[in-house]
PLY file of the C-alpha trace (Angstrom):
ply
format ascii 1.0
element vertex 309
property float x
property float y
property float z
element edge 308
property int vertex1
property int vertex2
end_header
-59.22 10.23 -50.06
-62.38 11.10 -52.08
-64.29 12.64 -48.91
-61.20 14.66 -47.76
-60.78 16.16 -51.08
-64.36 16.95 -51.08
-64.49 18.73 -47.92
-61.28 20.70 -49.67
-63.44 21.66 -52.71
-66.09 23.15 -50.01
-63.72 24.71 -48.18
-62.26 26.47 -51.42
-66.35 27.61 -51.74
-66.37 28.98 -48.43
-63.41 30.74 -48.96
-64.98 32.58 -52.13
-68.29 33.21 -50.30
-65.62 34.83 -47.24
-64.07 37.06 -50.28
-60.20 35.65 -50.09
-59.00 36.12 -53.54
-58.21 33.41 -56.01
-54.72 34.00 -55.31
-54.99 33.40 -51.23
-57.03 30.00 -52.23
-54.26 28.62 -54.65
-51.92 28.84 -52.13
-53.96 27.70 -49.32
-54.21 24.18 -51.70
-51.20 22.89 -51.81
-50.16 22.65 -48.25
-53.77 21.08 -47.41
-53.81 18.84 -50.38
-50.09 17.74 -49.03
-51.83 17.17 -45.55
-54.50 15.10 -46.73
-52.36 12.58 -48.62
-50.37 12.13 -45.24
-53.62 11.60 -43.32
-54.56 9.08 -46.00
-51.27 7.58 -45.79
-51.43 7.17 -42.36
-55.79 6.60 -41.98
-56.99 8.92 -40.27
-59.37 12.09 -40.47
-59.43 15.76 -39.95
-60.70 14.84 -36.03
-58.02 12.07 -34.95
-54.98 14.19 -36.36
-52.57 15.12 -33.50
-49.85 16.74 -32.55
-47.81 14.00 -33.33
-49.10 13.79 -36.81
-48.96 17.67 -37.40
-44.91 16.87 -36.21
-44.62 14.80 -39.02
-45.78 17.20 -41.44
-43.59 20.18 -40.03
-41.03 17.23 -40.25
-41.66 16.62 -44.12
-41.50 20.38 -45.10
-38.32 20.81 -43.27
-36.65 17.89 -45.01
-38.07 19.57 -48.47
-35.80 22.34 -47.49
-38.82 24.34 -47.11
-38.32 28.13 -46.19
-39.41 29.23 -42.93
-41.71 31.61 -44.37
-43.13 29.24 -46.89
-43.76 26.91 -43.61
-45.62 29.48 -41.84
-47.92 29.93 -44.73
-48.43 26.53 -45.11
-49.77 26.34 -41.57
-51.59 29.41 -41.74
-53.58 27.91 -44.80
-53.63 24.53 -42.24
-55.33 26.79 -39.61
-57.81 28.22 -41.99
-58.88 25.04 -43.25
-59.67 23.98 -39.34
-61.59 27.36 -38.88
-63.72 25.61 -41.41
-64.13 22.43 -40.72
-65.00 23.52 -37.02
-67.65 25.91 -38.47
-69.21 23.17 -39.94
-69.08 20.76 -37.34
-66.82 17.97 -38.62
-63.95 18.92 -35.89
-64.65 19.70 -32.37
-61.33 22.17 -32.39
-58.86 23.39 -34.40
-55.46 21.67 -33.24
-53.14 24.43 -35.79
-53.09 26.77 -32.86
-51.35 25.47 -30.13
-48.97 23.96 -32.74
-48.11 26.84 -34.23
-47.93 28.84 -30.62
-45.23 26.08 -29.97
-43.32 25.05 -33.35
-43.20 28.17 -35.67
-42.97 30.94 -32.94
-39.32 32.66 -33.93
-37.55 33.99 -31.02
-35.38 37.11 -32.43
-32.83 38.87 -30.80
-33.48 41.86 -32.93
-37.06 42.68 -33.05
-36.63 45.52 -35.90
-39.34 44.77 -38.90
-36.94 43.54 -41.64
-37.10 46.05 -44.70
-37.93 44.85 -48.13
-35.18 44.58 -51.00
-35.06 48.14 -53.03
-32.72 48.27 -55.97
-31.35 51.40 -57.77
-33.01 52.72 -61.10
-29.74 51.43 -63.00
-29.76 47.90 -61.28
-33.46 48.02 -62.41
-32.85 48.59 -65.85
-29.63 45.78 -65.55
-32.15 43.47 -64.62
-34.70 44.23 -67.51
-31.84 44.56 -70.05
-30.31 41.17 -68.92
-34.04 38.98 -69.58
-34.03 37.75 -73.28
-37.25 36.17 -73.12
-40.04 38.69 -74.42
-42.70 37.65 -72.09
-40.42 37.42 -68.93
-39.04 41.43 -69.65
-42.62 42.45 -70.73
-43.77 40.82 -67.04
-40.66 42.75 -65.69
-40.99 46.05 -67.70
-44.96 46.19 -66.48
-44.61 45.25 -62.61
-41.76 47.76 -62.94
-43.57 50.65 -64.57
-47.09 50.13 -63.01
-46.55 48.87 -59.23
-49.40 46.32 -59.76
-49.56 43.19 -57.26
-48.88 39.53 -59.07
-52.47 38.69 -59.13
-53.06 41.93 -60.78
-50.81 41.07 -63.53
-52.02 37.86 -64.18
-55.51 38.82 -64.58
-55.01 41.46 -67.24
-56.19 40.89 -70.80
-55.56 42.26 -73.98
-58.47 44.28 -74.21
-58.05 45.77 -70.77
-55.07 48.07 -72.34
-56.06 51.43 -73.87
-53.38 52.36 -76.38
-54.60 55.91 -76.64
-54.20 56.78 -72.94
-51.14 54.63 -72.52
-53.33 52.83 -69.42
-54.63 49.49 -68.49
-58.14 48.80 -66.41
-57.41 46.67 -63.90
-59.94 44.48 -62.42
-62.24 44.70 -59.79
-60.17 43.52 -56.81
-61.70 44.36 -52.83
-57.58 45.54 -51.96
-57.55 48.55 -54.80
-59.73 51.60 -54.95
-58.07 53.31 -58.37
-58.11 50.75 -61.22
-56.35 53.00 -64.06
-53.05 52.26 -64.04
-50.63 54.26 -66.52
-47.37 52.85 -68.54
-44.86 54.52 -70.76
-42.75 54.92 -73.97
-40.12 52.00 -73.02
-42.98 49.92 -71.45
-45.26 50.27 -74.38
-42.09 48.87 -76.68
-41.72 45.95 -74.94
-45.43 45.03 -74.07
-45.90 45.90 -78.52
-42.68 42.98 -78.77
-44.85 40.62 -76.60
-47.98 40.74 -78.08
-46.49 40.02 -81.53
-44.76 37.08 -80.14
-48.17 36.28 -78.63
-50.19 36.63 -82.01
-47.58 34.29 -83.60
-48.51 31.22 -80.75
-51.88 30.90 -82.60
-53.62 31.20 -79.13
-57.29 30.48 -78.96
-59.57 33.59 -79.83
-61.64 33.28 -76.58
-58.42 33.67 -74.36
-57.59 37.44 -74.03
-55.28 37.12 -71.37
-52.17 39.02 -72.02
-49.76 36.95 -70.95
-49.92 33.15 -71.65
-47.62 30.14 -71.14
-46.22 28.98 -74.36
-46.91 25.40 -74.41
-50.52 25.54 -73.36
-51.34 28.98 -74.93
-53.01 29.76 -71.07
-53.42 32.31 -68.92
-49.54 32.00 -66.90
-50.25 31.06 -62.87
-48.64 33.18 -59.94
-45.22 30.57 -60.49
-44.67 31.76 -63.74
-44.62 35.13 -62.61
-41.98 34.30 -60.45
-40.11 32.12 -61.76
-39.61 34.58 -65.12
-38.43 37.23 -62.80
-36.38 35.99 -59.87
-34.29 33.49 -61.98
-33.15 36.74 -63.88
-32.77 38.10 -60.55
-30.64 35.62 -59.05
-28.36 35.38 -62.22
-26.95 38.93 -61.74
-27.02 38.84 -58.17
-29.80 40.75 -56.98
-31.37 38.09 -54.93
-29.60 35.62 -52.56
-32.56 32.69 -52.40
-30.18 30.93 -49.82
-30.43 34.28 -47.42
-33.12 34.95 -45.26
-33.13 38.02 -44.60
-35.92 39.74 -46.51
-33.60 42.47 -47.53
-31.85 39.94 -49.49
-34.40 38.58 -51.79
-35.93 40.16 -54.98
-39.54 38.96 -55.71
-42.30 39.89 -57.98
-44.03 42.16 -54.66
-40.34 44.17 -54.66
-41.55 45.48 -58.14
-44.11 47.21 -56.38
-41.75 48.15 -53.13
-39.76 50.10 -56.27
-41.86 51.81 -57.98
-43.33 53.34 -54.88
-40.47 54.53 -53.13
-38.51 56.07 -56.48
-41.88 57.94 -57.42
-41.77 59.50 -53.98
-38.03 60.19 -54.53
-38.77 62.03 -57.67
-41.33 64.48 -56.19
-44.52 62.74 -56.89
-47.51 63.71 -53.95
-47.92 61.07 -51.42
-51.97 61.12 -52.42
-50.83 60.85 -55.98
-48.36 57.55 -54.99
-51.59 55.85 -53.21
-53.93 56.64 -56.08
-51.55 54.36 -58.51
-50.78 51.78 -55.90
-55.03 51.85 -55.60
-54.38 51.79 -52.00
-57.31 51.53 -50.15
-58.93 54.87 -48.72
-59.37 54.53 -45.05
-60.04 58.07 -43.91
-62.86 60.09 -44.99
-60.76 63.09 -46.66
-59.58 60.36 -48.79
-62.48 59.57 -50.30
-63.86 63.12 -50.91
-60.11 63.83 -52.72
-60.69 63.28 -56.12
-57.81 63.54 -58.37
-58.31 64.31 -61.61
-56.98 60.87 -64.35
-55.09 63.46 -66.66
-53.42 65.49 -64.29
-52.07 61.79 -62.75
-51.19 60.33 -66.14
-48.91 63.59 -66.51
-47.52 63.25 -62.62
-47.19 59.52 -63.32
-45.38 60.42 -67.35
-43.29 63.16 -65.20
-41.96 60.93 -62.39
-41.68 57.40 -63.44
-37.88 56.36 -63.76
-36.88 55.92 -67.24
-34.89 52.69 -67.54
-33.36 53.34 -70.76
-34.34 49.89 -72.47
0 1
1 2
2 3
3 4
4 5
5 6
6 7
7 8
8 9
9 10
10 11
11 12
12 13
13 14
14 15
15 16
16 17
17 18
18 19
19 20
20 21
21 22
22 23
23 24
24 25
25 26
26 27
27 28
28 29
29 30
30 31
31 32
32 33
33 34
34 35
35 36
36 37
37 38
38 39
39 40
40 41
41 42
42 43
43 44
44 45
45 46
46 47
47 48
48 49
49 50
50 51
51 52
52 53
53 54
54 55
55 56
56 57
57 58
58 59
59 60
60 61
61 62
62 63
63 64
64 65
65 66
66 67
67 68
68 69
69 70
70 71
71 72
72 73
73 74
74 75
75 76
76 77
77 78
78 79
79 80
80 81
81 82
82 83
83 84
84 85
85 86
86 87
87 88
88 89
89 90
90 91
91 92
92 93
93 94
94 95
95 96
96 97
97 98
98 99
99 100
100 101
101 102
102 103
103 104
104 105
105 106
106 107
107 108
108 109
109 110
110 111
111 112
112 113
113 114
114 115
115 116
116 117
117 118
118 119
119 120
120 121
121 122
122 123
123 124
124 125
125 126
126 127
127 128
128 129
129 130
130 131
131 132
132 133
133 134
134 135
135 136
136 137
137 138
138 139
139 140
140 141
141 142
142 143
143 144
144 145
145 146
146 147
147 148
148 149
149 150
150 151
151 152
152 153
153 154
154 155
155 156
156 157
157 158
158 159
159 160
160 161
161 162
162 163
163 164
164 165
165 166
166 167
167 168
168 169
169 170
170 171
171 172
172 173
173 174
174 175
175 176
176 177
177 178
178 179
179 180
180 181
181 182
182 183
183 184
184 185
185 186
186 187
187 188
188 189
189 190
190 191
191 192
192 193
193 194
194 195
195 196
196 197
197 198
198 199
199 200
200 201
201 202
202 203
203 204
204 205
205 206
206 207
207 208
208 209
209 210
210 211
211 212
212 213
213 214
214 215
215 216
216 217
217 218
218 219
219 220
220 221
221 222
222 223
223 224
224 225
225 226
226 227
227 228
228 229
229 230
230 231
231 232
232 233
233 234
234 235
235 236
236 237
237 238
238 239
239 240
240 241
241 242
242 243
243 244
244 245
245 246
246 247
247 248
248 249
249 250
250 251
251 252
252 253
253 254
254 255
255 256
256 257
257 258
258 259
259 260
260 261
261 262
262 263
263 264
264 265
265 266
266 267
267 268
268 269
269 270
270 271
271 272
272 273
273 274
274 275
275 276
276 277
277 278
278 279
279 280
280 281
281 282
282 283
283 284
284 285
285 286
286 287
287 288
288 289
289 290
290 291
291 292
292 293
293 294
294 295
295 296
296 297
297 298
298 299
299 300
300 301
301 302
302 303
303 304
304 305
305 306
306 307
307 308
């Protein structure tokens, strides 16, 4: 079990040197960490797994009650780990393929691309109004206000906030271009009730993340994220976790799927939209536009939905 986990803990390395993000590697983890233990269980290696053992695993994740989605990733991360191992000569091929070719391929009647959940302003602001918990609306309040991605979120700090300017610094991710993101009036309220809640935890000095879990006074993980904001979700009916249909479900990433499209209904410029999302600037006009911070803070201040909380 040692060496397996080993070659895991190179594979995570290899995945940094590569450039995947921290998030992409967490995930990638647990389904490969679940894998070992069943090749342990069963002893064998990376080389003499089959398709009979890869069955089992499929098996396992369906009894779990395990999403399809969720057991697509898990694969995917599966796959990735082979890539590796191949590279490096401990497997002779990577047996995820064919496996997933046969097992995971959905056969769909209608091949439309299923749209992502988008709730009203007011249903927005009945979801923020309903979470009690200060951290849980301050996670809400910013994902709402800012569009940032959950590993965006979680990597913010205290001192990446500029009260002045009513913006936060994000950092240096390979996905965004713009880093400045802007908040407002209501958001500043609740992310001011947070941060004395925060000061009152007694959290160590040398942690300036901004949002910490309360027993261990840590920087929260991508499943607190979640969990704080889709269990508020599914409590007023917003998001059906027994559906799946995409359309039904309200995650942290339908934040972002918000505060895109209701900037764009209230008259924002498309180039002004991609600058806050920090959308990555493909074609060369793009990255000769420069748009000028203060004219987007007062777009942004102008256009944002005001959720009344």
């Amino acid at each position: 079990m040692v060496e397996l986990i080993k070659m895991l803990d190179e594979f995570e390395k290899d995945s940094k040197l590569r450039g995947l993000t921290p998030e992409t590697i967490y995930r990638y983890r647990t389904p490969i960490t679940a894998f070992i233990g069943l090749l342990e269980k069963k002893g064998l290696d990376f080389e003499t797994a089959d398709k009979e053992v890869l069955k089992e695993f499929l098996y396992m994740q369906k009894e779990r009650g395990v999403s399809q989605k969720t057991v697509m990733n898990y694969f995917s991360g599966l796959s990735s780990f082979y890539d590796y191992l191949q590279f490096e000569g401990i497997v002779t091929h990577n047996p995820i393929i064919p496996f997933r070719r046969r097992y995971l391929h959905t056969y769909k009647t209608d091949k439309r691309p299923q749209t992502r959940k988008l709730i009203s302003v007011e249903e927005m602001a009945r979801l923020i109004n309903s979470i009690m918990d200060p951290r849980a609306r301050a996670i809400a309040m910013l994902l709402a206000k800012t569009g940032v991605r959950r590993g965006e979120l979680i990597a913010m700090d205290i001192d990446d906030i500029n009260w002045d300017k009513y913006s936060i610094t994000l950092k240096e991710k390979a996905k965004r271009s713009n880093r400045v993101v802007f908040f407002d009036e209501e958001c500043a309220a609740t992310l001011r009730r947070w941060l004395r809640l925060r000061e009152r935890l007694e959290v160590d000095e040398n942690c300036r993340a901004l949002f910490v879990n309360y027993k261990s006074r840590t920087r929260i993980n991508r499943d607190r994220v979640y969990d704080d904001v889709v269990k508020p979700a599914t409590a007023i009916g917003i998001n059906d976790p027994n559906s799946d249909k995409l359309s039904d479900h309200f995650s942290p990433h339908a934040f972002r799927h918000w505060f895109t499209t209701w900037l764009i209904r209230n008259g924002m410029p498309r180039d002004y939209v991609k600058e806050l999302r920090g959308d990555a600037r493909h074609d060369a006009i793009d990255i000769y536009n420069h748009i000028d911070m203060e004219d987007l803070r007062t777009e942004y201040l102008a256009r944002i939905p005001k959720l009344g909380i």
